[in-house]
N, C-alpha and C positions, 0 to 999 in steps of 0.2 A: 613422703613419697617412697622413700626405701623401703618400707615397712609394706604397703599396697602392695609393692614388685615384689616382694617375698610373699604376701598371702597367696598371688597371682601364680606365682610359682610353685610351692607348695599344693595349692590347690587340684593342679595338673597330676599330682602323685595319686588321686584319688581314683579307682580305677572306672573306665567308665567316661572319665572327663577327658573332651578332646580340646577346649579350650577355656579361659578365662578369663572373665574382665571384674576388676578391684574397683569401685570408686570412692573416694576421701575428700572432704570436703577439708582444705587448709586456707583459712583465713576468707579470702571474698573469689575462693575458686574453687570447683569441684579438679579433682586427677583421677584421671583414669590410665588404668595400666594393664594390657590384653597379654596374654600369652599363648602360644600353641602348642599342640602336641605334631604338630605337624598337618594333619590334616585340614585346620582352617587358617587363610591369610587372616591373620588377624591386622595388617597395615592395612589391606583394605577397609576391614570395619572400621577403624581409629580414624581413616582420612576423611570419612563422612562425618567425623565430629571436630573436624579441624587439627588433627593429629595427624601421626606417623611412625616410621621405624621401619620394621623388618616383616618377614614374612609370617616369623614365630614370637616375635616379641617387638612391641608396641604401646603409644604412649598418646594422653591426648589431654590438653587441657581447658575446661569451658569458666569463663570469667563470670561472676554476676548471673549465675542461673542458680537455678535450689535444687536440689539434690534430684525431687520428682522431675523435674523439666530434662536435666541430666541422665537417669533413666529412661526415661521416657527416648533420648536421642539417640542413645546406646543402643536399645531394643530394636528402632528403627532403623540402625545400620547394620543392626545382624540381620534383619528381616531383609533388608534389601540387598547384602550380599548373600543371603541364603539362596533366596528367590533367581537372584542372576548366575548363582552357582547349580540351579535346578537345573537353566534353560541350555548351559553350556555345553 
């Protein structure tokens, strides 16, 4: 898990990236780990996946899903905080 929150982190140094989400699959759970640069809540995206935290850094854990199912949910909660950050 530590190691995600530093790729997550790191990642952000890259210029260009406003935010980042890690996922690692450890033992019969995927983890996911968002970060921001400020620009996007990434606690909102995380709480669509049963997660939480902060505005800029974020955490979310899905039990007994495969990795694509886990994607796949991820995507769907950027796309629907994208979407309602459109309309705002």
């Amino acid at each position: 898990r530590v190691i995600a929150a530093k790729v997550a982190d790191k990642l952000l140094t890259i210029k260009g990236v406003e935010a980042s989400v890690v996922l690692v699959r450890i033992d019969d759970a995927i983890n996911i780990s968002a970060r921001s640069g400020g620009a996007i809540n990434v606690q909102l995206v995380l709480e669509k996946c049963g997660g939480g935290g902060h505005f800029d850094m974020a955490g979310a854990q899905l039990k007994n899903t495969s990795m694509r199912e886990a994607v796949h949910a991820v995507k769907s909660a950027i796309n629907a905080y994208l979407d309602n950050t459109d309309n705002a």
